[in-house]
N, C-alpha and C positions, 0 to 999 in steps of 0.2 A: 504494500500500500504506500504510494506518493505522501509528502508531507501536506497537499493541500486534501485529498482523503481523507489524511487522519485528524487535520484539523475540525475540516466538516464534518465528522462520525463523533468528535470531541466534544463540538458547538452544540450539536443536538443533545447529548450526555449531559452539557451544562441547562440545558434547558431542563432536563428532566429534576436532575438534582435540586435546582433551585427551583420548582413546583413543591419538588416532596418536601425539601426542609422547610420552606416558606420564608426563602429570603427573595424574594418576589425584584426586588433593587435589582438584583446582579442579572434580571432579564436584559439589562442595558446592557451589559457585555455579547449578548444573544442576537439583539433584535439591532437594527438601527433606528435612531431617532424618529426618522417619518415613517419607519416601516408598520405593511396593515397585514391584516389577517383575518381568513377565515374561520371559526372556529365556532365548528358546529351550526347552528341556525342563524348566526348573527356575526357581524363584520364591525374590525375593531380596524382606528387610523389615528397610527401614532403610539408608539411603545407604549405612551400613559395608557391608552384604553387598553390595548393588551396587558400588563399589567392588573389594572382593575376588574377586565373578563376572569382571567386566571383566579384571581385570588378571592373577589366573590364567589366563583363556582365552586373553589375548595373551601371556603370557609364553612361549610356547613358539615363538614368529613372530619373525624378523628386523628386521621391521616392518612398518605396516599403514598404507590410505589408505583414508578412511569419509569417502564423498561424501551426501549427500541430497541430494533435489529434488522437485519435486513436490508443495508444500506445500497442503495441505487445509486452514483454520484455522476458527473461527468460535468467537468471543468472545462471552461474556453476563455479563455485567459484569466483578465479579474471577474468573469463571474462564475456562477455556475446555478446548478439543477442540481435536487438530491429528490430522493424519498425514503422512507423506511417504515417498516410495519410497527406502530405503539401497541403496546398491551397497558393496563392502565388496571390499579385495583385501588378501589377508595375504601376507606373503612368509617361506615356508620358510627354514630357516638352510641356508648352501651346502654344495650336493650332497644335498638330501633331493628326492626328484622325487616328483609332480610340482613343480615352482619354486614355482606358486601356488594358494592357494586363495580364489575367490573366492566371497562371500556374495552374494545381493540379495532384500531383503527392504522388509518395512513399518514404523514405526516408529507406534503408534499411541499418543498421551500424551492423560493428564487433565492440567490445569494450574489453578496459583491463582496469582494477583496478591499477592504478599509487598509487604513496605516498600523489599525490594531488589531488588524487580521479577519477571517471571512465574518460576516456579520449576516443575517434573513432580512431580506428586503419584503419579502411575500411569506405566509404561511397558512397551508388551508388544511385543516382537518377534516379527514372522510371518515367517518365511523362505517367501521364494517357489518359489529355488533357490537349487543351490550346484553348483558345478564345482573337480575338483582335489583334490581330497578323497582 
């Protein structure tokens, strides 16, 4: 794997990570400043709304573990295309049943090569399924 690969396979991992901890901030290192996103039924423009989407929709969960895999990438110069399949499991606060709700879906990004390295200019979320709901 090339080092622009392994960055973008990275970038996506820091996304996940900073969902599950819920340091929501370090999406800045993720996203770039005007970048927009799809995610799920509604359309966020501008890292603040994404941001806000994210951590409204989690704040109602215990906590949560957002795996990817599966990476698709292909670079042409400073930009690129990626995808990869999420698996996504939330956990209910205790005594709400079902216990879980698990996501899995796609994660489809535009990217550009920043001065601080690849950054999501686009990010649309496909759900493929969900269970527990």
């Amino acid at each position: 794997m090339d080092a622009d690969h392994q960055a973008i396979v990275e970038l996506t991992a820091r996304y996940c990570w900073s969902l599950d901890t819920g340091d929501y901030q370090r999406l800045r290192e993720v996203f770039l400043p005007d970048a927009t996103a799809t995610l799920g039924s509604s359309d966020q423009d501008g890292v603040d709304e994404i941001i806000e989407r994210v951590s409204t929709s989690l704040a109602k969960y215990s906590g949560s573990q957002h795996m990817v895999s599966t990476h698709e990438i292909a670079v042409d110069g400073d930009t690129a295309t990626s995808r990869c399949y999420l698996h996504a499991q939330h956990i209910r606060p205790d005594g709400e049943q079902p216990p879980l709700f698990t996501l899995a879906g796609i994660y489809a990004d535009d990217l550009i090569r920043t001065p601080d390295g690849w950054r999501i200019r686009h990010r649309t979320l496909t759900t493929l399924w969900t269970t527990g709901r």
